[in-house]
C-alpha positions in Angstrom: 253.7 45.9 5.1 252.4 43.8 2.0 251.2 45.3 -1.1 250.6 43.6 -4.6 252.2 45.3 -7.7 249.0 46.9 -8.7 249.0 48.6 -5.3 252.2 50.6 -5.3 253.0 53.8 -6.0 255.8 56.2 -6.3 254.7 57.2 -2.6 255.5 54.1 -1.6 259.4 54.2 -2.5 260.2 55.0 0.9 259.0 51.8 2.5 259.4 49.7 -0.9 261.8 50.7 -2.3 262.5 52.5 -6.3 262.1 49.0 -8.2 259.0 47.6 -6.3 257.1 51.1 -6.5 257.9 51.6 -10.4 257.0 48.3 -11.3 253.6 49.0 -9.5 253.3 52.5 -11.4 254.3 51.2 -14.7 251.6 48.1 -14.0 249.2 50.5 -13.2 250.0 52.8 -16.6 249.3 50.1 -18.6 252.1 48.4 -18.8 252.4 44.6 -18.9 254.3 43.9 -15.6 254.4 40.1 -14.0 252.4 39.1 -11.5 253.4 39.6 -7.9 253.5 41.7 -4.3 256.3 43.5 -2.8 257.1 43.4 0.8 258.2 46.3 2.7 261.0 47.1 4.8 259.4 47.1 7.6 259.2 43.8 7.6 262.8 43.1 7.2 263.5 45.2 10.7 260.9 43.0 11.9 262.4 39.8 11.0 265.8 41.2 12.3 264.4 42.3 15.9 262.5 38.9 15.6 265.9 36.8 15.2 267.7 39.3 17.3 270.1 40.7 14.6 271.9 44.0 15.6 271.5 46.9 12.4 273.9 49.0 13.3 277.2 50.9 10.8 279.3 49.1 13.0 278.0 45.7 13.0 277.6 45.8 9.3 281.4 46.4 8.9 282.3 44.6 11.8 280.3 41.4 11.5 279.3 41.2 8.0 279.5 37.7 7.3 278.2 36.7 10.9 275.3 38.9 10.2 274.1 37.7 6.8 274.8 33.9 8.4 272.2 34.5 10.9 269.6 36.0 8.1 270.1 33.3 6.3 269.2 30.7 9.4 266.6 33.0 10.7 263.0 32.6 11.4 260.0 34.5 10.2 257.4 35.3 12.4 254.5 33.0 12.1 252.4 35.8 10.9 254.8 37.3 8.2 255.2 33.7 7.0 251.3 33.1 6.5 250.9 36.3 4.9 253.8 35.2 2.3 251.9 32.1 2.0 248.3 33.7 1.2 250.2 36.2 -1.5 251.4 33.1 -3.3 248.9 31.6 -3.9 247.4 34.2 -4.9 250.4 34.4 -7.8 249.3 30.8 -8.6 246.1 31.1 -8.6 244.3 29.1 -11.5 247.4 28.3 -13.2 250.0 24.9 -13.0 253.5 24.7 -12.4 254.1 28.6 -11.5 257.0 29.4 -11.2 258.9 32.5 -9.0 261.7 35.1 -9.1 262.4 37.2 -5.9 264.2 40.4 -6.2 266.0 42.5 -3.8 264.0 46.9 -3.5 266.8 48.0 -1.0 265.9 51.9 -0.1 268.9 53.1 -1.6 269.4 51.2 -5.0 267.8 52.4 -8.8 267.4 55.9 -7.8 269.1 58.5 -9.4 272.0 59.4 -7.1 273.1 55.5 -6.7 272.1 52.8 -9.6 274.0 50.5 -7.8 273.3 47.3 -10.1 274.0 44.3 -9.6 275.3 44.7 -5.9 272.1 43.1 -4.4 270.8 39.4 -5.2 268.0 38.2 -7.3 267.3 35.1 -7.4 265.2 33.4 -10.5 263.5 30.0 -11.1 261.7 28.8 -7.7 259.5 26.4 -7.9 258.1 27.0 -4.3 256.5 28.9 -1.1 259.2 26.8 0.4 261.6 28.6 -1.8 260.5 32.0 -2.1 260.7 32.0 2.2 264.4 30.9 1.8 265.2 33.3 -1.1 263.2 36.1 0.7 266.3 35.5 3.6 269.3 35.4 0.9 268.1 38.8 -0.3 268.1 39.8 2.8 271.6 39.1 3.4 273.3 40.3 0.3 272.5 43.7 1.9 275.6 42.8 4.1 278.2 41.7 1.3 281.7 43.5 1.7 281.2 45.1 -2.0 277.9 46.6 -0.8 278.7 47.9 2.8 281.9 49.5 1.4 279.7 51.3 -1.4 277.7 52.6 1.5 280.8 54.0 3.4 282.6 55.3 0.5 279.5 57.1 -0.7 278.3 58.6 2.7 274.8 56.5 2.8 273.4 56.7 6.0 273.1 52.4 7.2 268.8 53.2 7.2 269.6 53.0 3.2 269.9 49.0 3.5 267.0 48.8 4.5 265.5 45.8 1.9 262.1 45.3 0.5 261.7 42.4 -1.4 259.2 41.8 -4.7 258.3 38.4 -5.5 256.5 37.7 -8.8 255.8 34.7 -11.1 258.8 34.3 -13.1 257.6 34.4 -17.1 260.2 32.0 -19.1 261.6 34.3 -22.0 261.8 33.4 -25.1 263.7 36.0 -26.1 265.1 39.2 -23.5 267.1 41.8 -23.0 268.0 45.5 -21.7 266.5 48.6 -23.4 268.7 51.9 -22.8 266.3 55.3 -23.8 269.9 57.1 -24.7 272.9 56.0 -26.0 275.1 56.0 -23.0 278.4 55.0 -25.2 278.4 58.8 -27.2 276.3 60.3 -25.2 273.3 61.0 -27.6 269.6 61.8 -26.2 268.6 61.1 -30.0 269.5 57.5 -29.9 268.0 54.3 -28.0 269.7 51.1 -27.5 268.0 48.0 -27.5 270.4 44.6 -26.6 268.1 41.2 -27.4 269.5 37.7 -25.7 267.3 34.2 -27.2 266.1 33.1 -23.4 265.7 34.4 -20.0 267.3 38.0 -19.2 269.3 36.5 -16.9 271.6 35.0 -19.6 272.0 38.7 -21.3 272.1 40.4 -17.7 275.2 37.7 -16.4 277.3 37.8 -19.8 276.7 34.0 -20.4 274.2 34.5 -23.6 275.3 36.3 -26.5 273.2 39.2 -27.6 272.2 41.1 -30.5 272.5 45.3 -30.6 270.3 47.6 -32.2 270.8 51.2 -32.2 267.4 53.2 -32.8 267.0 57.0 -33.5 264.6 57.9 -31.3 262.5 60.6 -33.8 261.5 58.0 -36.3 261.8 54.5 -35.0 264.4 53.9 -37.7 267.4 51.6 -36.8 270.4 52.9 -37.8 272.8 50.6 -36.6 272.2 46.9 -35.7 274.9 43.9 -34.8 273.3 40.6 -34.9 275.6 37.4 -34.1 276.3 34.7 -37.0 273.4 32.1 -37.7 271.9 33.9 -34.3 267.7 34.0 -34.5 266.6 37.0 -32.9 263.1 38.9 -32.5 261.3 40.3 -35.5 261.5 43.9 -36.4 257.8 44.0 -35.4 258.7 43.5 -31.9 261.7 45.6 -31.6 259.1 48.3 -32.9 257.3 47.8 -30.1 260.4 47.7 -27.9 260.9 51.1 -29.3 257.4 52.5 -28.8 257.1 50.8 -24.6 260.8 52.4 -24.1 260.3 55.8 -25.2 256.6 55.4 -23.2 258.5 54.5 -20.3 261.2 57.6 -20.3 258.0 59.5 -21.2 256.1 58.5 -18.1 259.1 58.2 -15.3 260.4 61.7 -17.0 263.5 60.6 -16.9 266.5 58.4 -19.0 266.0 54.7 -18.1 267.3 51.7 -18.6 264.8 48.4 -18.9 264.9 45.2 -19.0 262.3 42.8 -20.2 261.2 39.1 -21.8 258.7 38.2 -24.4 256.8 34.9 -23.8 253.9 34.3 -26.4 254.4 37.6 -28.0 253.7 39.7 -25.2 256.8 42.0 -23.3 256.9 41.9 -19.9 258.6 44.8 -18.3 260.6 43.2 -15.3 262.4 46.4 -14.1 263.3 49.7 -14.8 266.0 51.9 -13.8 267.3 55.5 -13.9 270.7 56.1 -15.8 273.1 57.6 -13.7 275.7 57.9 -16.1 274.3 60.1 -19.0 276.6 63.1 -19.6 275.7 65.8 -22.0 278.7 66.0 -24.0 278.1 69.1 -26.6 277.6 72.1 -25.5 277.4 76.3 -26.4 280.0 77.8 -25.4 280.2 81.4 -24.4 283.2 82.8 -25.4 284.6 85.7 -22.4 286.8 88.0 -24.2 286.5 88.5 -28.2 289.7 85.9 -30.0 288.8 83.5 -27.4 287.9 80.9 -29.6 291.2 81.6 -31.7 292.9 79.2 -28.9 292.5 75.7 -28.0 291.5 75.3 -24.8 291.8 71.8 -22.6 289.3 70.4 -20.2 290.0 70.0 -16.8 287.7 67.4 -15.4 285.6 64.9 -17.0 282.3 65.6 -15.5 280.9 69.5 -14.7 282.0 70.7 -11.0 279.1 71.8 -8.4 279.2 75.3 -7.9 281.5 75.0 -5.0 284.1 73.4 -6.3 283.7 75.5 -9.6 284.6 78.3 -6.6 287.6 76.3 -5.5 289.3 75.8 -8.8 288.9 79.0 -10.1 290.3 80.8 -6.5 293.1 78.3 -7.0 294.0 79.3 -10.4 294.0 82.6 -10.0 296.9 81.8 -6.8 298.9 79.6 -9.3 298.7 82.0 -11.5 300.0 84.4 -9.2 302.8 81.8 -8.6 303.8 81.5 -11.8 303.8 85.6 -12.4 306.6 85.6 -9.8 308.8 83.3 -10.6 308.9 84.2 -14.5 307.0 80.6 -15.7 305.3 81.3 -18.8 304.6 77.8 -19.3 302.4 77.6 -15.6 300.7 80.7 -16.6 297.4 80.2 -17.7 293.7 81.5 -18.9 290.7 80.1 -17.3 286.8 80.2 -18.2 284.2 77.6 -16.6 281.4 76.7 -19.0 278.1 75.0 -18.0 280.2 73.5 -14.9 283.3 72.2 -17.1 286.7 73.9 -16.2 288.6 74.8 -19.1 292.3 76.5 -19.5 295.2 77.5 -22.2 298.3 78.5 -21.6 298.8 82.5 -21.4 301.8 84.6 -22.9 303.2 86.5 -20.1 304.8 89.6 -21.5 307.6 90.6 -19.3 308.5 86.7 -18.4 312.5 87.1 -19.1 312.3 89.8 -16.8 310.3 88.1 -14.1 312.6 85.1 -13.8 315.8 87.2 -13.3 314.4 89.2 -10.6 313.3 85.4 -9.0 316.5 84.2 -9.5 318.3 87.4 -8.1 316.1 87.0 -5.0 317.1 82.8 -4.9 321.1 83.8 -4.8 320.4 86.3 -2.1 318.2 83.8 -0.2 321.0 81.2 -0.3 323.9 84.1 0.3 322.4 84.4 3.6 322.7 80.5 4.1 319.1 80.4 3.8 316.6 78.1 2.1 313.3 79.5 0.2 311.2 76.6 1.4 312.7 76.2 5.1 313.3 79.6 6.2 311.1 82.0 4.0 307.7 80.4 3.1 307.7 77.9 5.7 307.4 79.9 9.3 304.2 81.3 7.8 303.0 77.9 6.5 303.4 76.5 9.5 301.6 78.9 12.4 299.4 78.8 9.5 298.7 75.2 9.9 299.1 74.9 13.5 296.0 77.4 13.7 293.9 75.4 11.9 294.7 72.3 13.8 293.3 74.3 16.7 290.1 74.5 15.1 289.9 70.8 14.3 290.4 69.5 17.9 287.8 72.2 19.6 284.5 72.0 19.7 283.1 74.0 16.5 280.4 76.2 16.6 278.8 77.9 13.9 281.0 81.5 14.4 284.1 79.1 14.7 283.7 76.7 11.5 283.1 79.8 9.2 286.3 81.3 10.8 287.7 77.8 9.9 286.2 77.9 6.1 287.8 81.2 6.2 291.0 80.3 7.0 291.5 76.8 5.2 290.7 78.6 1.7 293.5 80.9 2.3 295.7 78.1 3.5 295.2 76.5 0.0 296.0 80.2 -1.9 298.7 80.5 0.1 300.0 77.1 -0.8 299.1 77.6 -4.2 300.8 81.0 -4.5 303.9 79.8 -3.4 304.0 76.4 -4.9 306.5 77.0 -7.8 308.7 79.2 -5.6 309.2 75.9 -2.9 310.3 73.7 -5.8 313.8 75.8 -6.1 314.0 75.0 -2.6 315.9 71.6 -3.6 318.3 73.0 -6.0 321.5 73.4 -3.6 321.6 69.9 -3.5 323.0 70.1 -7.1 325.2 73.0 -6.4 326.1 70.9 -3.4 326.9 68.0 -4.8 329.5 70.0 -7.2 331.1 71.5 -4.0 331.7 67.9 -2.7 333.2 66.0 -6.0 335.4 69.1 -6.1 336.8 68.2 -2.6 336.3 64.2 -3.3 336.7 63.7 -7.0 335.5 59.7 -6.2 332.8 60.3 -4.1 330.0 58.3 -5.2 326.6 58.9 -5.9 325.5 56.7 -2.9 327.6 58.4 -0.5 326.5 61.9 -1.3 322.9 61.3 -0.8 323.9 59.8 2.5 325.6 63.0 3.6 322.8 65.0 2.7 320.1 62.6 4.0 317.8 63.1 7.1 314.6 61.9 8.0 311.4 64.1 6.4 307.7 63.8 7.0 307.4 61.1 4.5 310.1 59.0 5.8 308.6 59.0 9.0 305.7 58.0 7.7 307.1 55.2 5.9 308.4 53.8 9.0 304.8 53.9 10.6 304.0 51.6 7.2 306.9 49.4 7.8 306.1 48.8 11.7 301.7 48.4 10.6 302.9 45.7 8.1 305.3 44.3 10.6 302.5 43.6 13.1 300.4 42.2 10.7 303.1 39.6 9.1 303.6 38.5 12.5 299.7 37.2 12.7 298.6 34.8 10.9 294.7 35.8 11.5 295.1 39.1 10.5 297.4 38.4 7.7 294.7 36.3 6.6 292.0 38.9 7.3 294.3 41.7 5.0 294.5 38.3 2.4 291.2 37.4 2.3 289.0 40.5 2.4 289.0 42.7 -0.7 287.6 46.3 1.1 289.9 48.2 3.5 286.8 49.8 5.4 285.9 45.9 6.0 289.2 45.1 7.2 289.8 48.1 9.6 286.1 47.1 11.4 286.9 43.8 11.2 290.2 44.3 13.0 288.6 46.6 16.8 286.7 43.0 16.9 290.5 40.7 17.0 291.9 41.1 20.5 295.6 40.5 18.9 295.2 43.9 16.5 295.2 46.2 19.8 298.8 47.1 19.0 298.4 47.7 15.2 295.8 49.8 16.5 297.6 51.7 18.7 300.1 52.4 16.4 297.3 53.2 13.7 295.9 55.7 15.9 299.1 57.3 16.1 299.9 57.2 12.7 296.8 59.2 12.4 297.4 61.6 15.3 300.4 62.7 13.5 299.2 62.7 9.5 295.4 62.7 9.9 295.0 66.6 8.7 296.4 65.2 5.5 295.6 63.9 2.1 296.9 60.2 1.0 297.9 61.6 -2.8 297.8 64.6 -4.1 294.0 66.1 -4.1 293.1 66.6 -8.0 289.9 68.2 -9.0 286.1 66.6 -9.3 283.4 66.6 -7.7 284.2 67.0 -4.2 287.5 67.3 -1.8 288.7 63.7 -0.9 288.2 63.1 2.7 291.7 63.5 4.6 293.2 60.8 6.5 291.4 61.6 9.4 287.7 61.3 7.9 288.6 57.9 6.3 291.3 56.0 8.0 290.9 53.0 6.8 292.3 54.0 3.3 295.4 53.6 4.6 295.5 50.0 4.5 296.0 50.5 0.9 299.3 51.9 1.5 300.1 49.6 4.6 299.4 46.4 2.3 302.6 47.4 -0.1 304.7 47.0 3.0 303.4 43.6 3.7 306.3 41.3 2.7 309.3 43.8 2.9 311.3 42.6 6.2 311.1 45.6 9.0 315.2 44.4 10.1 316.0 44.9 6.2 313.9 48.6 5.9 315.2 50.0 9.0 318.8 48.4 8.7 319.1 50.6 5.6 318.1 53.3 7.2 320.8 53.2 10.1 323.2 52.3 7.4 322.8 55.6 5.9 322.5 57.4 8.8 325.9 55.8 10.1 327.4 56.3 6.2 326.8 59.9 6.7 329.0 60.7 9.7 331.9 58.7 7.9 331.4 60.8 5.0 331.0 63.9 7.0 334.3 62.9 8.7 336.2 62.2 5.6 335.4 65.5 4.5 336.4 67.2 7.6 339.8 65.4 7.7 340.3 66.8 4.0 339.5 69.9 4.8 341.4 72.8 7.5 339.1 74.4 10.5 338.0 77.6 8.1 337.1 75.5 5.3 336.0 72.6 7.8 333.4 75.3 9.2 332.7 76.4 6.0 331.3 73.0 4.9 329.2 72.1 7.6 327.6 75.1 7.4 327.0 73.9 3.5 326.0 70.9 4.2 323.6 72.2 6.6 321.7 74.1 3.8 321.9 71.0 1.8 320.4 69.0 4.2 317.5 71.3 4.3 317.6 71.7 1.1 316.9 68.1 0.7 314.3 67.2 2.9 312.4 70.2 1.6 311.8 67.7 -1.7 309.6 65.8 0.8 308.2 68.4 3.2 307.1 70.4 0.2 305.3 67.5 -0.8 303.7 66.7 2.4 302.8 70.8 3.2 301.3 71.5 -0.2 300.1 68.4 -2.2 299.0 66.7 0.3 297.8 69.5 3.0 296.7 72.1 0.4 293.3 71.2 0.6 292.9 68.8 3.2 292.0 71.6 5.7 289.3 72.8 3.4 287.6 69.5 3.5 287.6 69.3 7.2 286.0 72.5 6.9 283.3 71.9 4.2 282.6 69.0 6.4 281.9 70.8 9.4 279.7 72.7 8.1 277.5 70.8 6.1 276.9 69.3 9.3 275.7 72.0 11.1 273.7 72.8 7.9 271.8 69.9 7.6 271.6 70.2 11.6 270.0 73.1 11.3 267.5 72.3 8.3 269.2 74.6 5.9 270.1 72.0 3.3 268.3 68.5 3.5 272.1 66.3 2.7 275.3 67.0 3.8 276.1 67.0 0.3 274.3 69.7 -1.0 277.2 71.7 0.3 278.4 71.5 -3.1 275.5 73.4 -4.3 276.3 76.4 -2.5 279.0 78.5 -2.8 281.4 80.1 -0.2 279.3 83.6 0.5 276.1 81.8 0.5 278.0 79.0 3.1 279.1 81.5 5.3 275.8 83.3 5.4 273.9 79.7 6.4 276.2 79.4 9.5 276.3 82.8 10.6 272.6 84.0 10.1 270.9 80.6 9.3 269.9 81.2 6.0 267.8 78.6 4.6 269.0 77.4 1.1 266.8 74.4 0.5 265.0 76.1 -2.9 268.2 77.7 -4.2 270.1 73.6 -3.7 267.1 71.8 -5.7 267.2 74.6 -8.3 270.9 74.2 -8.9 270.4 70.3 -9.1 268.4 70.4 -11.8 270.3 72.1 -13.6 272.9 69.9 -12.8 270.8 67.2 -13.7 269.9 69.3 -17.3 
C-alpha cells in the first residue's frame, strides 16, 4: 500500500498509478528524481469504506460536491496516518525546514490513451505532516470535480479509473524550471525538441503566471535552431539546456515513447518531477501510394483531421461508394467523386461523369412523372421503404440481443445508412413543389404574402415536434428556481441530468425527458460527420440534450406555442380565401395541390430527421452491442477496440467467437506508428 520512489516500477501502474511508477523507474535509471513515496489506491478505497463514502458512476455524477466535501472532512485510519507519518520523516530525515509537494497518480491519467493534464490537483509548498495529511484528502477529492467526472463519461472510462494514488515528495525550490517536449507538437516534427525555461518554480511556467523562454532543439545534433528569450529576462546557460537536451532524449529513449517533462534546477542539478506521454503527436507527411496511373495529376482534399480506425475507414468508404451511386442518378457531377484512403487518412476529388446531361434529364423526366401522379419523391417513393426499414431495426433495439441477432442488426443498420445515402440527393427535390406551388397561389392571389403562404403549406414535422418537447423541458425548468439554478450554475450536462433523479421537483421534466427520448432516442442530435467513431445517439447519451434544451430557457412557452396556433388558424383562413376564389373543379383541384405541397414541405424536415440524423445512428447502436458481447466474451480486451476490426472480422467474432485480441494490438501500433 506504501512504496518509496526507488521502489516502484512500471508493474506497479496498476495500483500507483502512470506518474508515481515512472518517477520510480526513471529514479531507479539514474535519473535525479526528488525524494518521496507514493501511496496506492488501495488506500484511497480504504479511507472511503473507512469514512463511509459511496464510489459508485452514479454517486459521482449525482453527488459530486457532497462527495468530495466528505473526503475533504474525512478521517484516516489510525494506521494509514502513522504510516504517512513514518514516510515523512523519512523525507526529512537529516535535513532542516523540508519542505513538500503532493501530487495526485489517478489510474487513468498520463497514459497514452488519456493525458488528461491538469484535471487533477497538485498541491506545492507544505511545510508539514499536518499538511501533507490534509492535501493527501484534497487530492483525493478533485477526482470528483464536474470537469473530471464528465471527461470520464464522455470518454467511456470505467468509474475504477478514479481510483487515486497519491506521491508525496520533498518539494526542491527551482531556480529556474520548465517543460521539456521530445517532439515538436506545434508542426509535427519527430526531429525537433522543445524546451520552455520559467526563472522559479514550475508551477509559475505550468499556471501561465511566469513568463518563459522557448528553445527549439534539433534533436540529431543538439543544435538550437530556434530560441525566443523575453526582454532583459535571465535564463539558464546553454550548458544546462545541453543537458536538458541529453536527459530528454534519455528519457524518450528509456520510456520508448514521445514525452513531455517537466523539471527544476536547484544548485545546478535537474530534478525530473514528472513525465508524461504525448497524446497529441500526429505524423503529418506521409508516402502516398498513388491507385491508378494520373492520380497524382489531381488535387485531392482530406477528409478528416486525424487517420480513421479500420472500421470506420470501412464505413466511409461503403458510404461513398452509395453517394456516389446517388449522385450517378440524379445527373450531379459536382457530388460525384473519387476516393482513396492512405495510411488511415480519407482523401477525395471531384470525378467527371461522362454522360451527366443525360443523367439529369432522365431524373428530371422521372420527378414530373412522380409529381403528375400527385406524388412526392420523398413521401411516397423512398419513404415506405425507409420506414419498415426503420421500424425493423427498432425491433432489434428493444429485444434482447443475442449474438445471431446483433450481427443481423450490424447487418441491417449498414444498409440502412447506403440506403440513406443512395437516395439522399434524390429526397432533396422532394421540396421543390413548394416553389412551383407558391407560383400557383400568387397566380390566384396576386397579394398573397410571403407569411401567409408558408402558413398554408405549414404542418407539424418531426422537428417541430421536437421543438415543442424543448419548449415544454425549458418551461419546467424556468418555473424552478433550484433547478434553474442547477442548469445556471453547473457547466457539464451529464452533471446536471444526475444531479436532477436526486431533486424531487424534476420528476415531471423527467417524465417528459423520457418521452422525449422514447420518441427520438434512435437518433443523432446533428448531423453525424466522420472521425474516429459514430457519435452515440440520443439514446446512449441523453444528457446531451440539455445542450439544446438550455437555448429554450428564456423564450416564453405562451409566446412559442401561440405562434404556432396562429399559423395553424392563418392557414384555414387562407385555405378558405382560396376556395371562395375558386369554383368546385378548380376548388378540388387546389386542395389536392396543396396537399402535395404540404408534403412537400415537411419533407424539408423529415428528410433531415430520416437521413442526417438517423443515417447512422442505427449503426452505432449496433457497433455498440456488439463490442459488448465482444469484450463479454474475451475476444477484444475494450469495447473500443471495435474500431480495430472491420465488419467481416466483426461478424465472425459474434457468430463463431473468433478471438481478435493479437490482430487489435497489431493494428494499434500501427496506429500508434
Amino acid at each position: 500500500m506504501f512504496k518509496t520512489i526507488s521502489e516502484l516500477s512500471f508493474k506497479d501502474k496498476g495500483k500507483y498509478g502512470q506518474k508515481a511508477s515512472a518517477l520510480g523507474e526513471l529514479k531507479s535509471n539514474g535519473f535525479k528524481v526528488p525524494e518521496g513515496f507514493a501511496i496506492s489506491n488501495e488506500v484511497f478505497m480504504e479511507y472511503m469504506r473507512y469514512n463511509k463514502i459511496p464510489f459508485s458512476l452514479e454517486e459521482c455524477l449525482a453527488r459530486s460536491e457532497e462527495m468530495s466535501e466528505k473526503i475533504i472532512n474525512g478521517k484516516f485510519p489510525i494506521g494509514i496516518e502513522n504510516k504517512v507519518k513514518e514516510l515523512v520523516n523519512n523525507i526529512n530525515k537529516n535535513k532542516l525546514n523540508t519542505k513538500y509537494v503532493v501530487r495526485s497518480s489517478a489510474s487513468c491519467e498520463d497514459n497514452k490513451e488519456h493525458s488528461m493534464a491538469g484535471m487533477f490537483s497538485s498541491f506545492i509548498d507544505l511545510n508539514s505532516f499536518k499538511d501533507i495529511l490534509r492535501f493527501i484528502k484534497k487530492c483525493y477529492a478533485s477526482a470528483f470535480n464536474d470537469k473530471v467526472v464528465a471527461y470520464v463519461i464522455n470518454n467511456n472510462l470505467d468509474i475504477e479509473s478514479l481510483k487515486m494514488g497519491v506521491v508525496v515528495q520533498e518539494f526542491i525550490i527551482g531556480e529556474y524550471s520548465g517543460v521539456n517536449f521530445s517532439v515538436d507538437t506545434i508542426d509535427m516534427k519527430e526531429d525537433y525538441m522543445h524546451i520552455n525555461v520559467a526563472k522559479g518554480i514550475c508551477d509559475g511556467f505550468v499556471s501561465g503566471k511566469t513568463d518563459s523562454n522557448f528553445f527549439s532543439i534539433y534533436k540529431k545534433d543538439g543544435s538550437i535552431v530556434e530560441s525566443k528569450v523575453q526582454d532583459n529576462h535571465k535564463t539558464i546557460s546553454l550548458e544546462n539546456i545541453k543537458k536538458l537536451y541529453e536527459i530528454t532524449l534519455n528519457i524518450e529513449k528509456f520510456m520508448k515513447q514521445k514525452v513531455d517533462i517537466e523539471w527544476t534546477i536547484n544548485k545546478n542539478i535537474i530534478y525530473i518531477l514528472q513525465t508524461r506521454p504525448i497524446t497529441t503527436f500526429k505524423i503529418r507527411e506521409f508516402p502516398i501510394s498513388w491507385c491508378k496511373t494520373g492520380d497524382d495529376n489531381y488535387t485531392w482534399y482530406c477528409e478528416n483531421n486525424e487517420p480513421l480506425f479500420p472500421l470506420m475507414n470501412e464505413i466511409s468508404k461503403r458510404e461513398v461508394q452509395a453517394l456516389n451511386k446517388d449522385a450517378y442518378d440524379v445527373g450531379d457531377e459536382s457530388r460525384y467523386m473519387d476516393f482513396i484512403i492512405q495510411n488511415g487518412y480519407s482523401y477525395y476529388r471531384n470525378m467527371e461523369m461522362l454522360n451527366n446531361e443525360e443523367r439529369q434529364k432522365k431524373f428530371r423526366a422521372q420527378l414530373n412523372q412522380i409529381t403528375k401522379e400527385e406524388k412526392n419523391i420523398f413521401q411516397d417513393i423512398i419513404f415506405p421503404s425507409l420506414f419498415e426499414m426503420a421500424n425493423e431495426l427498432d425491433s432489434y433495439v428493444e429485444e434482447d440481443k443475442s449474438q445471431e441477432s446483433v450481427s443481423d442488426f450490424l447487418e441491417k443498420s449498414l444498409k440502412y445508412m447506403e440506403f440513406t445515402s443512395e437516395n439522399h440527393l434524390k429526397s432533396t427535390y422532394a421540396c421543390e413543389y413548394v416553389k412551383e406551388f407558391e407560383i400557383y397561389c400568387k397566380y390566384i392571389i396576386k397579394e398573397l404574402s410571403q407569411q401567409d403562404f408558408y402558413d398554408l403549406v405549414f404542418n407539424k414535422s418531426f422537428l417541430t415536434k421536437e421543438r415543442e418537447y424543448y419548449m415544454l423541458m425549458a418551461e419546467f425548468i424556468n418555473s424552478n428556481n433550484k433547478i434553474k439554478s442547477l442548469f445556471e450554475k453547473t457547466r457539464y450536462n451529464e452533471i446536471i441530468y444526475e444531479h436532477l433523479k436526486t431533486i424531487p421537483d424534476a420528476g415531471k421534466f423527467l417524465k417528459v425527458m423520457n418521452d422525449y427520448i422514447k420518441d427520438y432516442g434512435t437518433t443523432h442530435l446533428e448531423c453525424d460527420i466522420i472521425s474516429s467513431f459514430i457519435e452515440p445517439t440520443i439514446m446512449e447519451k441523453p444528457a446531451r440534450v440539455l445542450k439544446y434544451i438550455k437555448g429554450f430557457i428564456g423564450i416564453e412557452q405562451k409566446v412559442y406555442f401561440d405562434s404556432i396556433k396562429k399559423s395553424q388558424e392563418n392557414k384555414e383562413r387562407v385555405k378558405t380565401l382560396f376556395l371562395k376564389k375558386l369554383d368546385k373543379a378548380k376548388g378540388e383541384e387546389f386542395l389536392i395541390k396543396l396537399k402535395l405541397a404540404e408534403i412537400s414541405y415537411l419533407s424539408r424536415d423529415n428528410h433531415h430527421y430520416y437521413f442526417e440524423r438517423k443515417s447512422n445512428a442505427y449503426l452505432s447502436l449496433a457497433i455498440t452491442a456488439a463490442s459488448e458481447i465482444l469484450k463479454n466474451n474475451k475476444i477484444i480486451n475494450k469495447k473500443e477496440d471495435i474500431y480495430f476490426l472491420k465488419f467481416d472480422e466483426i461478424k465472425k467474432g459474434l457468430l463463431y467467437n473468433s478471438d481478435f485480441i493479437s490482430l487489435v494490438e497489431e493494428r494499434k501500433a500501427e496506429y500508434e506508428n
